[in-house]
ZARORO-761172 format. One record per residue: x, y, z of N, C-alpha, C in turn; residue in three letters. Coordinates in steps of 0.2 Angstrom, whole numbers, padded with zeros to 4 digits, always signed. Atoms other than C-alpha are relative to their C-alpha. Layout:
<kemars>
XYZXYZXYZALA;...
</kemars>
This chain:
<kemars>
-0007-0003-0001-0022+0039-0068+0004+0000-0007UNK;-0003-0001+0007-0011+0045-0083+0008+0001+0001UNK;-0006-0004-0001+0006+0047-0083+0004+0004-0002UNK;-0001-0006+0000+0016+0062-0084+0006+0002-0001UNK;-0009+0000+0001+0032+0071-0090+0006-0002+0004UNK;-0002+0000-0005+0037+0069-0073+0002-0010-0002UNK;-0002+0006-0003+0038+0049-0073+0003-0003-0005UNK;-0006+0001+0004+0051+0039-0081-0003-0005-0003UNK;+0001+0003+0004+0038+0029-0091-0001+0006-0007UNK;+0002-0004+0005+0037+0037-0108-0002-0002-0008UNK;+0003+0003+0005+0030+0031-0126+0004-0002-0005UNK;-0006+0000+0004+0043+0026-0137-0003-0006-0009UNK;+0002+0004+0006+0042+0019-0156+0006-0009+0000UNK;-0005+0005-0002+0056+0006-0151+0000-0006+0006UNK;-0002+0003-0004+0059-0008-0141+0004+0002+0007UNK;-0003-0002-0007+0064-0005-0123+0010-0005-0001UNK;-0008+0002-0003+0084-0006-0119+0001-0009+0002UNK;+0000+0006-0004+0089-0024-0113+0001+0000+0005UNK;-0001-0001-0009+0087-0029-0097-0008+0004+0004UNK;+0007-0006-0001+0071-0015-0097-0004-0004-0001UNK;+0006+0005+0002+0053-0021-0096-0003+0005-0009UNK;+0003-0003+0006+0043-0016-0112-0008-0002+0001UNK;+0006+0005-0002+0025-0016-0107-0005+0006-0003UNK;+0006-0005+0001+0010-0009-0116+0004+0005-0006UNK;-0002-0005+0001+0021+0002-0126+0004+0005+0003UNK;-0002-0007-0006+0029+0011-0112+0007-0004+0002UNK;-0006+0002-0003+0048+0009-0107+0003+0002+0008UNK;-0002-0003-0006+0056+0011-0091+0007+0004-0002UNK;-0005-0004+0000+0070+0025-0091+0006-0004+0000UNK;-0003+0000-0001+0086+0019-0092+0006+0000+0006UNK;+0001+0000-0009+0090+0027-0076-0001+0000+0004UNK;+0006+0001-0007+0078+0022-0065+0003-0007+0002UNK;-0001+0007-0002+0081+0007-0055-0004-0006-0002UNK;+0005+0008+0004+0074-0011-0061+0003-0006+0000UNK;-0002+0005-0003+0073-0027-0058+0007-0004-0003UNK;+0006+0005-0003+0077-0040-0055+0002+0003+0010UNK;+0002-0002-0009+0073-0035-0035+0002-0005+0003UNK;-0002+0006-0002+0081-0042-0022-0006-0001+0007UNK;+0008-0001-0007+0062-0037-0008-0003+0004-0004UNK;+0003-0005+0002+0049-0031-0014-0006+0001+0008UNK;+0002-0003-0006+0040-0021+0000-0008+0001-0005UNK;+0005+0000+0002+0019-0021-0005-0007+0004+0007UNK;+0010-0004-0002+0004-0009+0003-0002-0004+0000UNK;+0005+0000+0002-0010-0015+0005-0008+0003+0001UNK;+0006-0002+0001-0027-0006+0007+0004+0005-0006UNK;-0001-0001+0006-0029-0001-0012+0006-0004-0004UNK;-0006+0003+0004-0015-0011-0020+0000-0007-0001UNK;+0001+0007+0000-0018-0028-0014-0008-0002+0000UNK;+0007-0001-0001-0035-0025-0008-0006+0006+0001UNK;+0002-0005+0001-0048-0016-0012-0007+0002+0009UNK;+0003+0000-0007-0055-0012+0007-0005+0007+0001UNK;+0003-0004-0002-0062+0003+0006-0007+0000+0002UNK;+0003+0001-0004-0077-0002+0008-0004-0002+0007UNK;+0001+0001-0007-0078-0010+0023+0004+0005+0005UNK;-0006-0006-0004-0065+0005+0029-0006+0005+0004UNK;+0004-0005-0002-0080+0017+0026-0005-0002+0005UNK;+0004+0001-0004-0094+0007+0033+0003-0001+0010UNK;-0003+0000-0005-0082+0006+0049-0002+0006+0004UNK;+0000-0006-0001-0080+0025+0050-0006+0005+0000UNK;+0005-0003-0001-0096+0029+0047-0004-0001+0007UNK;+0003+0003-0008-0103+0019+0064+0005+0004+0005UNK;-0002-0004-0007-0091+0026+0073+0002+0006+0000UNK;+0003-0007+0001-0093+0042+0069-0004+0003+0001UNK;+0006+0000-0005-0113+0041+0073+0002-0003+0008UNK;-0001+0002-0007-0105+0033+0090+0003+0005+0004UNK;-0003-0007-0005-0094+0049+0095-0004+0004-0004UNK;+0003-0006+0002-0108+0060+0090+0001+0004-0005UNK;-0002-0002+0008-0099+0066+0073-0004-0001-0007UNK;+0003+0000+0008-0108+0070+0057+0004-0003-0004UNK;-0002+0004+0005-0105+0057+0043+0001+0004-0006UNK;-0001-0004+0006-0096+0066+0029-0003-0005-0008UNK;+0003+0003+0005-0101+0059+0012+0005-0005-0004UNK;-0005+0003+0001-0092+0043+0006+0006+0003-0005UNK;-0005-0002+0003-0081+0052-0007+0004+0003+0004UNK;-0003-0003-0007-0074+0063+0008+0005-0007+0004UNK;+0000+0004-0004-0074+0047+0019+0008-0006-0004UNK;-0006+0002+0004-0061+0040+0006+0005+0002-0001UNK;-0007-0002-0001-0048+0050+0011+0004-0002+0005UNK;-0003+0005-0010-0046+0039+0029+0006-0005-0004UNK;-0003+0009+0002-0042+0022+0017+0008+0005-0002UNK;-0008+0001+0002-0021+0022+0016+0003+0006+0004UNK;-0007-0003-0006-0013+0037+0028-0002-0005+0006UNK;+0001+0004-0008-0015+0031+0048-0004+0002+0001UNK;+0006-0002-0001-0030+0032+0054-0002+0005+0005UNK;-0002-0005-0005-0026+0044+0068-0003+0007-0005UNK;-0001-0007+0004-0023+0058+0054-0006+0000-0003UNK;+0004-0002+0001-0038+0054+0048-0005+0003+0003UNK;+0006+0002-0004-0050+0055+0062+0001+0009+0001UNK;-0003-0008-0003-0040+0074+0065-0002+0003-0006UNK;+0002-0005+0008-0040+0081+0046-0006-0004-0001UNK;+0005+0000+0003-0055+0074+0040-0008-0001+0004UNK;+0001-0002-0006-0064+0074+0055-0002+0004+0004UNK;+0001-0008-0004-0062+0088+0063+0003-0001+0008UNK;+0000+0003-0006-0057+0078+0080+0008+0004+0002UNK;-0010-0002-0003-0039+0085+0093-0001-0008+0001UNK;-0005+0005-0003-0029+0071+0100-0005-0006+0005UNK;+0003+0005-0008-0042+0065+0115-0003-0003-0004UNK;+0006+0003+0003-0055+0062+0103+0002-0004-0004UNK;-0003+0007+0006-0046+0052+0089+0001-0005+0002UNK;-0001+0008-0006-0039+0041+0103-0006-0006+0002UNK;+0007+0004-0001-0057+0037+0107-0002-0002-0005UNK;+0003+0005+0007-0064+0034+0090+0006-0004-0002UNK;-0002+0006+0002-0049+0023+0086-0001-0005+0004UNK;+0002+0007-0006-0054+0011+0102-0006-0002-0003UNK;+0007+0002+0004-0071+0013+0093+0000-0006-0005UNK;-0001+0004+0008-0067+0007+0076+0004-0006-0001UNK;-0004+0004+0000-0053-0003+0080-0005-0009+0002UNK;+0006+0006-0001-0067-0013+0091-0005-0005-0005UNK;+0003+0001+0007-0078-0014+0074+0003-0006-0002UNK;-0006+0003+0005-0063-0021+0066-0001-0007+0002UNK;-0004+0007-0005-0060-0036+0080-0008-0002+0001UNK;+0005+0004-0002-0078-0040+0082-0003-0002-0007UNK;+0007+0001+0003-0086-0040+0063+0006-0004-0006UNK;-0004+0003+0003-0071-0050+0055+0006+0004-0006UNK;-0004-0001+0004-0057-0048+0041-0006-0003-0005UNK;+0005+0001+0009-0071-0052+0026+0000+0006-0004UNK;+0002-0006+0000-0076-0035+0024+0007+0004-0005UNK;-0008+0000+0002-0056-0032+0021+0004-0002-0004UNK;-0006+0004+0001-0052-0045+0011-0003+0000-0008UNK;+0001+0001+0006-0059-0041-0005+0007+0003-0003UNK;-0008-0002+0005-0043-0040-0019-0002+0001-0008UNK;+0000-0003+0005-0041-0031-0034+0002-0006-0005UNK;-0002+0005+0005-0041-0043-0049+0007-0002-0003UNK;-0004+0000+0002-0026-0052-0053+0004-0001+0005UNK;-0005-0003-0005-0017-0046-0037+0003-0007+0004UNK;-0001+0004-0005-0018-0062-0026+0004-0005-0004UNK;-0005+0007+0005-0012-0073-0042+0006+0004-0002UNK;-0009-0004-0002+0005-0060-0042+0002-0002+0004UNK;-0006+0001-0005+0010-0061-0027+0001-0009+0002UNK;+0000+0007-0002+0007-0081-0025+0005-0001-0008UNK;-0004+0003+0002+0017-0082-0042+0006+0006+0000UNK;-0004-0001-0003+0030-0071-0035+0002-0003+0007UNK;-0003+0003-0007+0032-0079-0019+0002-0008-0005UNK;-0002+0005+0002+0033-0094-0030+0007+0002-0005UNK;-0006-0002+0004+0048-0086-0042+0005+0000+0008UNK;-0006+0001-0006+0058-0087-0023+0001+0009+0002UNK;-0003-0006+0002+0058-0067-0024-0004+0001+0009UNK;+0001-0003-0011+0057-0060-0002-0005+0004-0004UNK;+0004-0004+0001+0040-0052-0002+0000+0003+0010UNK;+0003-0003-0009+0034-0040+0015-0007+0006-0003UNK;+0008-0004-0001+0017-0031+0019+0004+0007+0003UNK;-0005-0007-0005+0022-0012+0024-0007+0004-0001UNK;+0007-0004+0000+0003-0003+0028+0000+0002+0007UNK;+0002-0004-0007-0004+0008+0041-0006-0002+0003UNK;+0004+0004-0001-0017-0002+0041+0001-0002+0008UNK;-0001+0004-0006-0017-0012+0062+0004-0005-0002UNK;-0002+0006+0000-0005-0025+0061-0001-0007-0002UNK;+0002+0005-0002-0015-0036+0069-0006-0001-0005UNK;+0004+0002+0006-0029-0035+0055+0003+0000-0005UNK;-0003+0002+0009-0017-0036+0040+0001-0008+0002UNK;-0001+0009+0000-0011-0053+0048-0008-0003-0002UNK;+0008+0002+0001-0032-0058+0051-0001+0000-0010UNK;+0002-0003+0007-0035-0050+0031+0004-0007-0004UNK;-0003+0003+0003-0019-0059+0025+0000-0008+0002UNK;+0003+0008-0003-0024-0077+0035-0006+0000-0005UNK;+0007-0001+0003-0042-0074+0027+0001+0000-0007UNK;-0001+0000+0009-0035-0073+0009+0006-0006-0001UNK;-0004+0005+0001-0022-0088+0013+0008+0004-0003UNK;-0006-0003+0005-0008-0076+0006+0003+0001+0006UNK;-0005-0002-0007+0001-0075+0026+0006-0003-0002UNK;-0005+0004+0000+0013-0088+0021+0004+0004-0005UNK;-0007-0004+0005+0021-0076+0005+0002+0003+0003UNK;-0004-0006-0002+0026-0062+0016+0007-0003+0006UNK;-0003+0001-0006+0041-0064+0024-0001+0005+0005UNK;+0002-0003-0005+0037-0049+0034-0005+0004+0000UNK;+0005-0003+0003+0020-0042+0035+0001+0005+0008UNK;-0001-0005-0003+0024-0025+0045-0005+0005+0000UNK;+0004-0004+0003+0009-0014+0049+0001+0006+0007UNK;-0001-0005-0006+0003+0001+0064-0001-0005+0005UNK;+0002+0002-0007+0003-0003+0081-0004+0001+0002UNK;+0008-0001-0003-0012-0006+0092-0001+0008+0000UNK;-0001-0006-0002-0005+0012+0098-0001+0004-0001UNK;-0004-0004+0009-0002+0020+0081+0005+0003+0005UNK;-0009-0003-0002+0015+0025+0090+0004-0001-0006UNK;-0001+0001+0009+0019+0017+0072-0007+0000-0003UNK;+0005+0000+0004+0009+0022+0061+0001+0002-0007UNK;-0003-0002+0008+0016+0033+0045+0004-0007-0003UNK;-0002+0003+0005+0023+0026+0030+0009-0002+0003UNK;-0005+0000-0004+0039+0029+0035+0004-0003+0006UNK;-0001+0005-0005+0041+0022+0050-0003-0005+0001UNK;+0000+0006+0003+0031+0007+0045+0006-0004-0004UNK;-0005+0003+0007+0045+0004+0030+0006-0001+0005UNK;-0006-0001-0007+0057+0007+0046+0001-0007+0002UNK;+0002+0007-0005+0052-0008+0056+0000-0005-0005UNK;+0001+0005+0006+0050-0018+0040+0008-0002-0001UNK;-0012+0004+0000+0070-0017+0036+0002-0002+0005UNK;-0002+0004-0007+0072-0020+0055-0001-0007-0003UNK;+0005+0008+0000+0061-0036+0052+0007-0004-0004UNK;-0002+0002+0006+0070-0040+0035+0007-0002+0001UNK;-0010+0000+0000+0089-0037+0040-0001-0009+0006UNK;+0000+0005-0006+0086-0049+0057-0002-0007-0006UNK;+0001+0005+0005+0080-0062+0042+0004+0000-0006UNK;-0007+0000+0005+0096-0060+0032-0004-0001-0009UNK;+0001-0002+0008+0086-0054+0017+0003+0006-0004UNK;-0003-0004+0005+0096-0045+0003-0004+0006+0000UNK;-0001-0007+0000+0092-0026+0005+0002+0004-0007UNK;-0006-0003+0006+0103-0021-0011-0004+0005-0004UNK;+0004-0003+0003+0089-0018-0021-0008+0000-0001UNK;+0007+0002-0003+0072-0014-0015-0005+0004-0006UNK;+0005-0006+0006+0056-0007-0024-0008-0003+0005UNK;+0006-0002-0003+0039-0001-0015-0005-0001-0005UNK;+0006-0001+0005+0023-0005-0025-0006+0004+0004UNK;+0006-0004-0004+0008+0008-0017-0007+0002-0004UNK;+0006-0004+0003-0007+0019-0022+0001+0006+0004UNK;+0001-0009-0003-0005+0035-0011+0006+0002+0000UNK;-0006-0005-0003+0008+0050-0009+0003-0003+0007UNK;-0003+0003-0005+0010+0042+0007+0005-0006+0000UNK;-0003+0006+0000+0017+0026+0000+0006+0003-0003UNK;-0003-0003+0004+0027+0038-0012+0004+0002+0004UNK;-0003-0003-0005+0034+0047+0002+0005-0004+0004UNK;-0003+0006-0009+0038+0035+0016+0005-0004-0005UNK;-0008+0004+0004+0050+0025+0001+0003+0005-0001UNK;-0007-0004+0003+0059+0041-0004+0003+0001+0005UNK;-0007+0001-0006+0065+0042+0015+0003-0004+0002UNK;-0005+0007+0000+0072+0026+0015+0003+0000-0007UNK;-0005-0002+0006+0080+0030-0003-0004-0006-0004UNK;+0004+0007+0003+0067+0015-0009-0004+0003-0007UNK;+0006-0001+0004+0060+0016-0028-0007-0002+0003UNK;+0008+0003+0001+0039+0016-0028-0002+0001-0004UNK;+0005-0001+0005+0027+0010-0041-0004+0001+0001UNK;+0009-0005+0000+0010+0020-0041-0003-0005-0005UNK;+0006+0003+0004-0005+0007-0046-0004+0005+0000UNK;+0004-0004+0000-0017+0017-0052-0008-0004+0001UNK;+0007+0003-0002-0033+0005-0048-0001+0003+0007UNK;+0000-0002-0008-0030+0010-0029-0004+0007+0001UNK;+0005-0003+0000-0038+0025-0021+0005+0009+0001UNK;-0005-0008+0001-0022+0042-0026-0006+0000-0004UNK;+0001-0005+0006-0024+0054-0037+0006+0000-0006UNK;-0006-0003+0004-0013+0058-0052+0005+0003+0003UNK;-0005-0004-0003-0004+0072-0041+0002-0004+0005UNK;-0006+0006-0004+0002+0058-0029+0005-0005-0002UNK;-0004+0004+0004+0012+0051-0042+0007+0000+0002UNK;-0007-0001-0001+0027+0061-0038+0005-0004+0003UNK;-0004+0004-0003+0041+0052-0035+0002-0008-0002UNK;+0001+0009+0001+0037+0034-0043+0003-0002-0006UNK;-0005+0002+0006+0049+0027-0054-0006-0003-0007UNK;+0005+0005+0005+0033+0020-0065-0009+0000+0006UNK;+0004+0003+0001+0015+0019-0066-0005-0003-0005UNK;+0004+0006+0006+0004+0004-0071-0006+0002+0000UNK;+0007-0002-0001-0014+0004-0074-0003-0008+0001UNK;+0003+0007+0000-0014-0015-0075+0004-0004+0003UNK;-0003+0005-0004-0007-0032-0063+0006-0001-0007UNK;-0004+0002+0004-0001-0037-0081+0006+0005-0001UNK;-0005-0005+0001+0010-0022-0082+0005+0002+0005UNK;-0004-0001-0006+0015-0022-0064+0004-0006+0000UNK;-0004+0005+0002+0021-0041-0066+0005+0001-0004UNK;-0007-0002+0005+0033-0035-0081+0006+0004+0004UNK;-0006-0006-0006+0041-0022-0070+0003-0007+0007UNK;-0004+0001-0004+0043-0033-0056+0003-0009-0001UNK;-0006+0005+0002+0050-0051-0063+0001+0000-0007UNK;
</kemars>
């Protein structure tokens, strides 16, 4: 992923502004928001963890299990990062009865064949946020990921004790968008008298992009994750390396 006239990193022969990070060559706009952050709010499938594969092998089984043709994993990589409802419907083919059923399917997959599978993490990523949660700086989980397997995922990676709040869908998916994830997250965070003032989303999909603009929240687009360039819109900055996303964020 490249970035674009659209986003506020741009190439500059000078030194960045003070105050501004200077990473790689690339400055952050002057008008963008920047740390120092008083929450950083973190995705994770693709951002922390690179889970796709255990996501697909899920949704392939239980795809063969409601008698559904197995689309071909490039396809099947469109599930990882919205709600997995909206997968089962767009990519799919599935109405409403049926989703509900394949997600009792998959979710069962999930509960019986552990958080391993889930807990592989992008290079770098685990030693971030363990020397952010060491720098004192409020971290939260904000995924549409279950919950209950981001807690499992982040127990299994020893990293539960950084987040002050790790906020994902419910059993139900009654919460499941981005959006009303980040929702429930401020709930959490405000009741935990963490500072608000100045937040910043770190993601990989249009959905992560999205869900912070309706909470008026900057997001940074990692490009290792599994967007596209066109789901960049909206990101105050993207990185292509941890080293470049730690610059931005202390």
């Amino acid at each position: 992923m490249t970035s674009s006239p659209e986003t506020p990193f741009s190439r500059e022969d000078t030194a960045a502004p003070a105050g501004l990070p200077d990473v790689d060559g690339y400055t952050v706009a002057i008008a963008a928001p920047h740390k120092p952050w008083s929450c950083i709010l973190f995705d994770l499938d693709g951002t922390i963890t690179d889970s796709a594969p255990g996501i697909i092998g899920r949704l392939s089984r239980t795809l063969i299990a409601m008698g559904y043709p197995v689309p071909a994993p490039a396809e099947l990589v469109q599930f990882v990062g919205p709600p997995i409802l909206e997968g089962f419907e767009l990519v799919a083919g599935m109405d409403e009865e049926e989703a509900q059923k394949a997600l009792l399917v998959y979710r069962g997959l999930a509960a019986s064949e552990g958080p391993q599978d889930d807990a592989v993490t992008f290079p770098g990523m685990v030693g971030l946020v363990k020397f952010l949660h060491k720098a004192g700086i409020p971290l939260a989980i904000t995924t549409s990921k279950s919950e209950v397997q981001a807690h499992r995922i982040l127990n299994h990676l020893e990293l539960e004790h950084a987040f002050v709040v790790i906020t994902g869908a419910s059993e139900d998916e009654s919460r499941s968008s981005k959006a009303d994830v980040i929702d429930e997250a401020l709930v959490r965070l405000r009741e935990k008298n963490i500072d608000l003032s100045n937040l910043v989303l770190v993601g990989d999909r249009v959905h992560d992009m999205e869900g912070a603009a309706e909470h008026g929240i900057p997001p940074i687009m990692v490009e290792w994750g599994y967007g596209s360039p066109a789901e960049a819109a909206g990101a105050i900055a993207i990185v292509h390396s941890v080293d470049q996303l730690r610059a931005l964020l202390i």
